[in-house]
BALO-864300 format. One record per atom (N, C-alpha, C): x, y, z; residue in one letter. Coordinates in nm, 3 decimals. Layout:
+---------+---------+---------+-------+
|    east |   north |      up | bavex |
+---------+---------+---------+-------+
|       X |       Y |       Z |     A |
...
+---------+---------+---------+-------+
//
This chain:
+---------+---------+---------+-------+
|    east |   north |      up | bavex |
+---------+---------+---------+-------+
|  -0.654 |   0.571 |   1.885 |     X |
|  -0.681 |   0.587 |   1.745 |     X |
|  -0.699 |   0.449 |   1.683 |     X |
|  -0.819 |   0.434 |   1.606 |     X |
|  -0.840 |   0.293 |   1.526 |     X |
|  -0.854 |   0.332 |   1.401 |     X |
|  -0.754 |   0.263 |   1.281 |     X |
|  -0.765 |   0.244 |   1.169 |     X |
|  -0.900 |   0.171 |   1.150 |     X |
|  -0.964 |   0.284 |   0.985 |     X |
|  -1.071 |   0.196 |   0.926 |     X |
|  -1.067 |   0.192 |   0.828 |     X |
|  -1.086 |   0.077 |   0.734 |     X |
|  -1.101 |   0.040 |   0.591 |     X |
|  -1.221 |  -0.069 |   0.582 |     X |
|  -1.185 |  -0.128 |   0.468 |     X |
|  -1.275 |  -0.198 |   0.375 |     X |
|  -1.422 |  -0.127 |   0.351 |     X |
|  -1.512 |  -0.184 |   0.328 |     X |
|  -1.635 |  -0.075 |   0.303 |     X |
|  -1.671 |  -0.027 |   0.429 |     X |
|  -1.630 |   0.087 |   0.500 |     X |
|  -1.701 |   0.148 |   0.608 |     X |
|  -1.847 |   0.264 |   0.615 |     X |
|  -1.845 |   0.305 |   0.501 |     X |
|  -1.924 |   0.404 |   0.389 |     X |
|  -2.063 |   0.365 |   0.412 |     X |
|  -2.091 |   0.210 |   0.441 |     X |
|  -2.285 |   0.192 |   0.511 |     X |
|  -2.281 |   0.265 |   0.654 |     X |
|  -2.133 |   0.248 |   0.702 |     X |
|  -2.175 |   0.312 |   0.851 |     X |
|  -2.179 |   0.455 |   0.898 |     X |
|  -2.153 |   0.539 |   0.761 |     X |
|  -2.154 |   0.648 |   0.753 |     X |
|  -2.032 |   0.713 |   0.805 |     X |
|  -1.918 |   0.632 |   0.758 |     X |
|  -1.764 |   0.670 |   0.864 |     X |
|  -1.630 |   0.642 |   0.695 |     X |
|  -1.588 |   0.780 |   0.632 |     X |
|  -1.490 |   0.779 |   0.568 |     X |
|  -1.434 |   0.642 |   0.536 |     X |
|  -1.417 |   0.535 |   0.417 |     X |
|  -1.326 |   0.448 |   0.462 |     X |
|  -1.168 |   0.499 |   0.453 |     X |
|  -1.114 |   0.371 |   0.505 |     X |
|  -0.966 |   0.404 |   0.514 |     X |
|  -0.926 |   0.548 |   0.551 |     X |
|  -0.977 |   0.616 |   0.716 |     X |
|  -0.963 |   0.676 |   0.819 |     X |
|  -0.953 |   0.642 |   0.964 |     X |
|  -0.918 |   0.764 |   1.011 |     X |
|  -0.921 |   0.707 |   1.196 |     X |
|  -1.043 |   0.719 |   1.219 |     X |
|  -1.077 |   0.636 |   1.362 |     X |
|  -1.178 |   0.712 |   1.474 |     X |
|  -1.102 |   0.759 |   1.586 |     X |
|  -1.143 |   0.775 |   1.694 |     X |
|  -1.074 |   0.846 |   1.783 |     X |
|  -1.184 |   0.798 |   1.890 |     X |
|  -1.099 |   0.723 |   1.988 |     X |
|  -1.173 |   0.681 |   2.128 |     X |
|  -1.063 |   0.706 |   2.257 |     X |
|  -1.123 |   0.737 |   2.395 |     X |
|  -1.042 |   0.775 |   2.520 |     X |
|  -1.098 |   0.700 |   2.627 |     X |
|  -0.982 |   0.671 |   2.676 |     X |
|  -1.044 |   0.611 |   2.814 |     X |
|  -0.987 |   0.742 |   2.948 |     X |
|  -1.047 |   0.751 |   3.025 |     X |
|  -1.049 |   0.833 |   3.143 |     X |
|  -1.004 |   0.749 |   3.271 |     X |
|  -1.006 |   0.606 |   3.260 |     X |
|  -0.974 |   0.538 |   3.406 |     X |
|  -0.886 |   0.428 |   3.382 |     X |
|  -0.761 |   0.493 |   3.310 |     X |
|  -0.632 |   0.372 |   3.232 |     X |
|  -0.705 |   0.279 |   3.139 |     X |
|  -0.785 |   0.267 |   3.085 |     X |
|  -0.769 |   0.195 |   3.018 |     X |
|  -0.886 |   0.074 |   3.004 |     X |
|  -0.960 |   0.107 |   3.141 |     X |
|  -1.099 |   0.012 |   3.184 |     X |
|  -1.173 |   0.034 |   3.114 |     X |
|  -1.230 |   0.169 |   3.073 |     X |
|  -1.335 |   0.152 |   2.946 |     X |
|  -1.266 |   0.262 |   2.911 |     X |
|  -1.378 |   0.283 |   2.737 |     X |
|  -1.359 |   0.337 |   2.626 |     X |
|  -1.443 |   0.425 |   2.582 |     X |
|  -1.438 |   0.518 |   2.548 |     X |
|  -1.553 |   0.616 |   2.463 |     X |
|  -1.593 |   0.539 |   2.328 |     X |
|  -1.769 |   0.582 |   2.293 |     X |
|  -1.745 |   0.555 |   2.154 |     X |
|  -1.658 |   0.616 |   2.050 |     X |
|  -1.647 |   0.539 |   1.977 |     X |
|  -1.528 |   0.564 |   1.820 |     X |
|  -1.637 |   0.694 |   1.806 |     X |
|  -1.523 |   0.825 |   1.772 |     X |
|  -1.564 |   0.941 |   1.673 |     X |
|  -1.493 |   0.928 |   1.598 |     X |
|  -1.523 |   0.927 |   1.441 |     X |
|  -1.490 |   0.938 |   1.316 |     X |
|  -1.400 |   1.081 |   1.358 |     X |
|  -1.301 |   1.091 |   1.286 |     X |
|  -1.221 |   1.196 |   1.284 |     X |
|  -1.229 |   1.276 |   1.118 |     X |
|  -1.301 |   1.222 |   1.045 |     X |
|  -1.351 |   1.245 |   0.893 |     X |
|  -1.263 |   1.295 |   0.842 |     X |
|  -1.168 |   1.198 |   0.806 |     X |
|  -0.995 |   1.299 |   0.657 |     X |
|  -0.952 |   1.144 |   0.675 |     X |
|  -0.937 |   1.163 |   0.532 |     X |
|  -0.847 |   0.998 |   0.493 |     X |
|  -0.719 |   1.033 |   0.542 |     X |
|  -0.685 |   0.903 |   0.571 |     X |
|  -0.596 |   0.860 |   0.602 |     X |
|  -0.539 |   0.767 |   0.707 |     X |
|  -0.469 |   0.664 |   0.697 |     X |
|  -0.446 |   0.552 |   0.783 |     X |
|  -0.305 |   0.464 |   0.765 |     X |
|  -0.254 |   0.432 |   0.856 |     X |
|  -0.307 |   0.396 |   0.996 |     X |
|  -0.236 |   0.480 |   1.090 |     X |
|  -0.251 |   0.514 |   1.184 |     X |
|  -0.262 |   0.637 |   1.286 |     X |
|  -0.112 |   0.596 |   1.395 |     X |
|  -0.028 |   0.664 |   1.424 |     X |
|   0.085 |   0.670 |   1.511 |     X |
|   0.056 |   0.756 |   1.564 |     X |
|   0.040 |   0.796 |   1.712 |     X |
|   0.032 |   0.892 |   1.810 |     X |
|   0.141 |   0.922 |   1.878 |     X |
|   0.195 |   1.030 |   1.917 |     X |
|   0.226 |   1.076 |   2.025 |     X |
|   0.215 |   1.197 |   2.090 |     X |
|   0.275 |   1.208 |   2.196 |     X |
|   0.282 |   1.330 |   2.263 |     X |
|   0.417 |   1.409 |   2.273 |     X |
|   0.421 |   1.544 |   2.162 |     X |
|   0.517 |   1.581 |   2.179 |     X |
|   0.618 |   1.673 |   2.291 |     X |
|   0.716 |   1.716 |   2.321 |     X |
|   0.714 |   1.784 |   2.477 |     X |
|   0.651 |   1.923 |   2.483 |     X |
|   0.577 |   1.999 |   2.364 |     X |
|   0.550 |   2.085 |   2.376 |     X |
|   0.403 |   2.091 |   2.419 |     X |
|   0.351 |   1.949 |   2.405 |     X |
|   0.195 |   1.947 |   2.449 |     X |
|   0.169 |   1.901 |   2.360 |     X |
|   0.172 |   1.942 |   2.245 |     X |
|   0.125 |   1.884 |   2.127 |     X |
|   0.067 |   1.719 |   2.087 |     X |
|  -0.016 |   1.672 |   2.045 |     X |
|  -0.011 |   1.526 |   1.998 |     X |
|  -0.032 |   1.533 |   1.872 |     X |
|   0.091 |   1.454 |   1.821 |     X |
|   0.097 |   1.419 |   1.727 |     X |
|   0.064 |   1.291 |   1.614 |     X |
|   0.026 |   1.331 |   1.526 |     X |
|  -0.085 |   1.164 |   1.472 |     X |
|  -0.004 |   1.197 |   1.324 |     X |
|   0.069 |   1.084 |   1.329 |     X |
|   0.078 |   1.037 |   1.146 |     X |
|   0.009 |   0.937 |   1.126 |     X |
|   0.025 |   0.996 |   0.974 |     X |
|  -0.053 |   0.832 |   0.886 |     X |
|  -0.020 |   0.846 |   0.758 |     X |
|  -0.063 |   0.719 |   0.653 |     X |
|  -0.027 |   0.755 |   0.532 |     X |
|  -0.156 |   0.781 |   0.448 |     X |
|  -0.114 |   0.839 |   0.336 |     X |
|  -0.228 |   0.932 |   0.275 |     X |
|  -0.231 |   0.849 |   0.148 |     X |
|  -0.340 |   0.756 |   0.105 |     X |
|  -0.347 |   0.716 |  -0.033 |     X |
|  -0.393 |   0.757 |  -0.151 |     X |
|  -0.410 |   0.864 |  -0.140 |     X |
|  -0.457 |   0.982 |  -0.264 |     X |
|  -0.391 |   1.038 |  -0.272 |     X |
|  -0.450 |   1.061 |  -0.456 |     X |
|  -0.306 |   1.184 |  -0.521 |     X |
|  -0.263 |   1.283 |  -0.418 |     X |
|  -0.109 |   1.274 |  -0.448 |     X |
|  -0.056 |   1.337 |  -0.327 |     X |
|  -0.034 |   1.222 |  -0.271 |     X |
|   0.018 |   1.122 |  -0.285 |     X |
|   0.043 |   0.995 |  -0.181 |     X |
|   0.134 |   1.009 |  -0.108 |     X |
|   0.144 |   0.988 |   0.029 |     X |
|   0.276 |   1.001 |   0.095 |     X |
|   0.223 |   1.038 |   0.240 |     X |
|   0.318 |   1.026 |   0.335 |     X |
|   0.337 |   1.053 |   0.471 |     X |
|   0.227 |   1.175 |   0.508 |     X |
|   0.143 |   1.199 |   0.583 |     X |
|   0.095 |   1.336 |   0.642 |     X |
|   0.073 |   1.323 |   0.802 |     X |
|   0.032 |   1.453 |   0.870 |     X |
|   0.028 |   1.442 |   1.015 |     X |
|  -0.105 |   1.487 |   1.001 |     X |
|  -0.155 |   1.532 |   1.163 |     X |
|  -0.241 |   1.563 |   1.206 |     X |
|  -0.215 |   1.642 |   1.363 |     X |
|  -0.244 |   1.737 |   1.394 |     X |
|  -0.185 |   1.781 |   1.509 |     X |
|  -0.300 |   1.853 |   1.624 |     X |
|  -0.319 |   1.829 |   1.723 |     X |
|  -0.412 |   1.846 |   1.830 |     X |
|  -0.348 |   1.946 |   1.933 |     X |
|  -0.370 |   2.096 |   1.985 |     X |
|  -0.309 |   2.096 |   2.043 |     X |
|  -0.411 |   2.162 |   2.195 |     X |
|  -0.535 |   2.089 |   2.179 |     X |
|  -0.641 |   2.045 |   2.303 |     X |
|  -0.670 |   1.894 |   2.338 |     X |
|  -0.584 |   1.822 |   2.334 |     X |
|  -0.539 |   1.701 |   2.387 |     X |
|  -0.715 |   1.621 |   2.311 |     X |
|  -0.665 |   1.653 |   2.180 |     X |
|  -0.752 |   1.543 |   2.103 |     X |
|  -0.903 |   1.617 |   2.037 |     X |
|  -0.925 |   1.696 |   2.147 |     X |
|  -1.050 |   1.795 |   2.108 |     X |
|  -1.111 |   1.789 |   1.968 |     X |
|  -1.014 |   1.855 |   1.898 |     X |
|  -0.987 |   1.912 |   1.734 |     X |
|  -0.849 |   1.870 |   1.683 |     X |
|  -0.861 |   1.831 |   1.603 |     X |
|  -0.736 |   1.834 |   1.502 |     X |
|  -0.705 |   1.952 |   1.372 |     X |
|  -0.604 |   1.970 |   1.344 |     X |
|  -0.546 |   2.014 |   1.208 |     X |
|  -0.497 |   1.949 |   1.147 |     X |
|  -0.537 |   1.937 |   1.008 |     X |
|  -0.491 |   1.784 |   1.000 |     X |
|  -0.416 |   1.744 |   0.797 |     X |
|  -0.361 |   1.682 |   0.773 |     X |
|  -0.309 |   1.637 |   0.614 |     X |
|  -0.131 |   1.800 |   0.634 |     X |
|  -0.110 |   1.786 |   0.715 |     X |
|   0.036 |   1.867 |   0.690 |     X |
|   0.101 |   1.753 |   0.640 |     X |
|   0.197 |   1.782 |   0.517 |     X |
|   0.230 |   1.721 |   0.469 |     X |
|   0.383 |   1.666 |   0.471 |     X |
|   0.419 |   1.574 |   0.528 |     X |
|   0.565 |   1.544 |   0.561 |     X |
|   0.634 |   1.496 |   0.425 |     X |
|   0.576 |   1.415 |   0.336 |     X |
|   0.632 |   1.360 |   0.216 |     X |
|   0.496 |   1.361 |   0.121 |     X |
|   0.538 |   1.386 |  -0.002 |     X |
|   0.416 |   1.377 |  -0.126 |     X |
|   0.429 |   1.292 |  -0.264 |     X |
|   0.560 |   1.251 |  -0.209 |     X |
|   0.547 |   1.216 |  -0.351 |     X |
|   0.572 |   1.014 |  -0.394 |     X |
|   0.476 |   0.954 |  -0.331 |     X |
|   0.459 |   0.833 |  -0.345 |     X |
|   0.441 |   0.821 |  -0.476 |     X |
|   0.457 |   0.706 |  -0.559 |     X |
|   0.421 |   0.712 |  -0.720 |     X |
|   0.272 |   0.589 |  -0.703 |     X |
|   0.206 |   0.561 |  -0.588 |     X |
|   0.074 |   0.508 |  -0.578 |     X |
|   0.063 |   0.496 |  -0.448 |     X |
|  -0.051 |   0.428 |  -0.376 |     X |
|  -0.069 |   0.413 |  -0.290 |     X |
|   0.014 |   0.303 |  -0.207 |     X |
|   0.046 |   0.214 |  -0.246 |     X |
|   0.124 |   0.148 |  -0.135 |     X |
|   0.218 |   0.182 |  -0.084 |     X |
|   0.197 |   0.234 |   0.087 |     X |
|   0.251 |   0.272 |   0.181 |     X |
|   0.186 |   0.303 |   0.276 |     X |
|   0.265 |   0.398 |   0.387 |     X |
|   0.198 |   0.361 |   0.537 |     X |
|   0.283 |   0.348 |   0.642 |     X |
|   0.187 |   0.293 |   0.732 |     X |
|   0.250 |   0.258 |   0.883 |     X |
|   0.385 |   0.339 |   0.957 |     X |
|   0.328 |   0.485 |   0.964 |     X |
|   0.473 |   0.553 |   0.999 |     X |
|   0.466 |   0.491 |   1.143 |     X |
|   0.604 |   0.562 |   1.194 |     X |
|   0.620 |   0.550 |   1.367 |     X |
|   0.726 |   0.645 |   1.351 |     X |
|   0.676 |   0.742 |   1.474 |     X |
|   0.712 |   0.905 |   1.488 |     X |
|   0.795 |   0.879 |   1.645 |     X |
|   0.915 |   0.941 |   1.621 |     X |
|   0.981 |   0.998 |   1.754 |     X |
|   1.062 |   1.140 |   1.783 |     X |
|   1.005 |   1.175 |   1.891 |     X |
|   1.088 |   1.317 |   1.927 |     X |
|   1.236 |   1.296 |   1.937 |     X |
|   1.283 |   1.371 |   1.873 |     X |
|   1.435 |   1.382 |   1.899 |     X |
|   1.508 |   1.511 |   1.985 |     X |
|   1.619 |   1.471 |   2.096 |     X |
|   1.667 |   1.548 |   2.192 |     X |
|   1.633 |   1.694 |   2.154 |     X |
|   1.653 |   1.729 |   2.005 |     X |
|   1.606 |   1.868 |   1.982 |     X |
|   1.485 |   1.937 |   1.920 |     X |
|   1.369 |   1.797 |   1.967 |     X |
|   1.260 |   1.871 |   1.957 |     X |
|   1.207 |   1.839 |   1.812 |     X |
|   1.281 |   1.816 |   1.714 |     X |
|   1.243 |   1.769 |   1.593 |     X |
|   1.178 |   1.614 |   1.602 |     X |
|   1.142 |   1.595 |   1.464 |     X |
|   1.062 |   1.450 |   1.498 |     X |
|   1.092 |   1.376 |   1.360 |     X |
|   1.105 |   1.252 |   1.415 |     X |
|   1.209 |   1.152 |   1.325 |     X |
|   1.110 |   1.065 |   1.287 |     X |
|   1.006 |   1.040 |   1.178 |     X |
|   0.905 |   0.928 |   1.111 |     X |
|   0.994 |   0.866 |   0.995 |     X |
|   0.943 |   0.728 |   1.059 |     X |
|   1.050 |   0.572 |   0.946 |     X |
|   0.873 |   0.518 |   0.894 |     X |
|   0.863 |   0.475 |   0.764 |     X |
|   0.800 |   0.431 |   0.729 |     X |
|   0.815 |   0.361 |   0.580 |     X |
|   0.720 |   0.292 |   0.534 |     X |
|   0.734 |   0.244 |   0.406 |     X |
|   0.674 |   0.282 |   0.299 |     X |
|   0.733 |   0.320 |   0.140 |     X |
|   0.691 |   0.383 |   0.061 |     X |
|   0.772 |   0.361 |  -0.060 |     X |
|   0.694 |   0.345 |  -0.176 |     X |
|   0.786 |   0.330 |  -0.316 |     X |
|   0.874 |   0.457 |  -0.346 |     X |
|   1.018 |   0.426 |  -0.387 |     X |
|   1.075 |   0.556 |  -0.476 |     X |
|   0.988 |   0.585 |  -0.594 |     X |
|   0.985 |   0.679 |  -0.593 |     X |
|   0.941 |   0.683 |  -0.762 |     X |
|   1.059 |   0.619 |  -0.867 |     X |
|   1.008 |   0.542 |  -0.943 |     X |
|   1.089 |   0.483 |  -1.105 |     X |
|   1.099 |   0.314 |  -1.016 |     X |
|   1.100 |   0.251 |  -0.914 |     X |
|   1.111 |   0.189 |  -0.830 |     X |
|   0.975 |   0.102 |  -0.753 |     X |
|   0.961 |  -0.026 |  -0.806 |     X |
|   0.826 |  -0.099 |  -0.841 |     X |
|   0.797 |  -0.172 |  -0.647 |     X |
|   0.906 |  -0.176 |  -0.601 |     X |
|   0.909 |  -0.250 |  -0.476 |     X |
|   0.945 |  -0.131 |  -0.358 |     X |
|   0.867 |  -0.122 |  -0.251 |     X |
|   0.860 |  -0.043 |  -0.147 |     X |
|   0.958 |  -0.087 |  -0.059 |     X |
|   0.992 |   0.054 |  -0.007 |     X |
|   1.127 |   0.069 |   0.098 |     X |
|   1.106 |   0.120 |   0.178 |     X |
|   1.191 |   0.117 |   0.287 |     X |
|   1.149 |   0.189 |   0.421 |     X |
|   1.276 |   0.281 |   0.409 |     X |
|   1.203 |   0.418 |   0.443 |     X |
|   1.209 |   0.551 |   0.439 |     X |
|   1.180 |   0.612 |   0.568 |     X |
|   1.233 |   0.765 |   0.591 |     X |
|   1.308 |   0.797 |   0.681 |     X |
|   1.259 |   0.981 |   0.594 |     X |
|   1.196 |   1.028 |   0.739 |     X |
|   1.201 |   1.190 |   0.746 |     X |
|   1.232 |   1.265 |   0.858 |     X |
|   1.313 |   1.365 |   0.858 |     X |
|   1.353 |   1.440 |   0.967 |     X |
|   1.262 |   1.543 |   0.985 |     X |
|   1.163 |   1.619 |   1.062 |     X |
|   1.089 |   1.698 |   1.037 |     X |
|   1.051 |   1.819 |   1.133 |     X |
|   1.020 |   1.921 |   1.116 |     X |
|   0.999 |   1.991 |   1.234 |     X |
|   0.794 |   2.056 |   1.236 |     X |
|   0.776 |   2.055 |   1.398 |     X |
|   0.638 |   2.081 |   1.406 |     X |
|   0.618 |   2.265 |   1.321 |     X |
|   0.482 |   2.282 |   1.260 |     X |
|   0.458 |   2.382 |   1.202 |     X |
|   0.455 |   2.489 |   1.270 |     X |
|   0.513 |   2.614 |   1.267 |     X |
|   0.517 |   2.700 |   1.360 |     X |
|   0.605 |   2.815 |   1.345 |     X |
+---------+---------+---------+-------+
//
């Protein structure tokens, strides 16, 4: 997954979204970037034990705050903007990092303003996959 911003919009690719590229032989080459088309950035992957991969990112539109994205044809298609947190009071925030926990739930730390609260903090959600 590659974060995109600044003007990406001549190249006909969402700004401030993922693309989505695979390699098939570890890592030697790469597919071209597919636009995954839904804001949001920058992209944390994993694989959860149910199969699932899981993609957070942060969402800078009304509605600001934490969202996922969930694949469960190993990238194929996504479902995507479930919403883990909503209530940023602007856009600055971001950069989650997602981990499975022994019971299957999933633990994202990231940074985000309280609301009433001018300086961003790192924040903490306990969450479970949709289902």
């Amino acid at each position: 997954m590659i974060r995109v911003g600044g003007d990406s919009g001549k190249a006909g690719i969402l700004s401030f979204s993922i693309v989505q590229t695979e390699s098939e032989d570890g890592g030697e080459t790469w597919s071209m970037p597919r636009p995954l088309n839904f804001h949001g950035a920058p992209p944390h992957l994993i694989q959860h034990s149910s199969g699932a991969l899981v993609m957070t990112y942060g969402y800078r539109l009304v509605g600001f705050g934490q969202r996922v994205a969930l694949s469960y044809d190993e990238g194929a298609t996504w479902e995507y903007d479930w919403i883990v947190r909503d209530d940023g009071p602007d856009w600055d925030l971001g950069y989650p990092s997602t981990v499975e926990m022994a019971d299957g739930s999933l633990f994202s730390v990231y940074y985000q303003k309280v609301p009433g609260d001018h300086r961003p903090s790192l924040l903490y959600s306990r969450w479970q996959l949709p289902g």
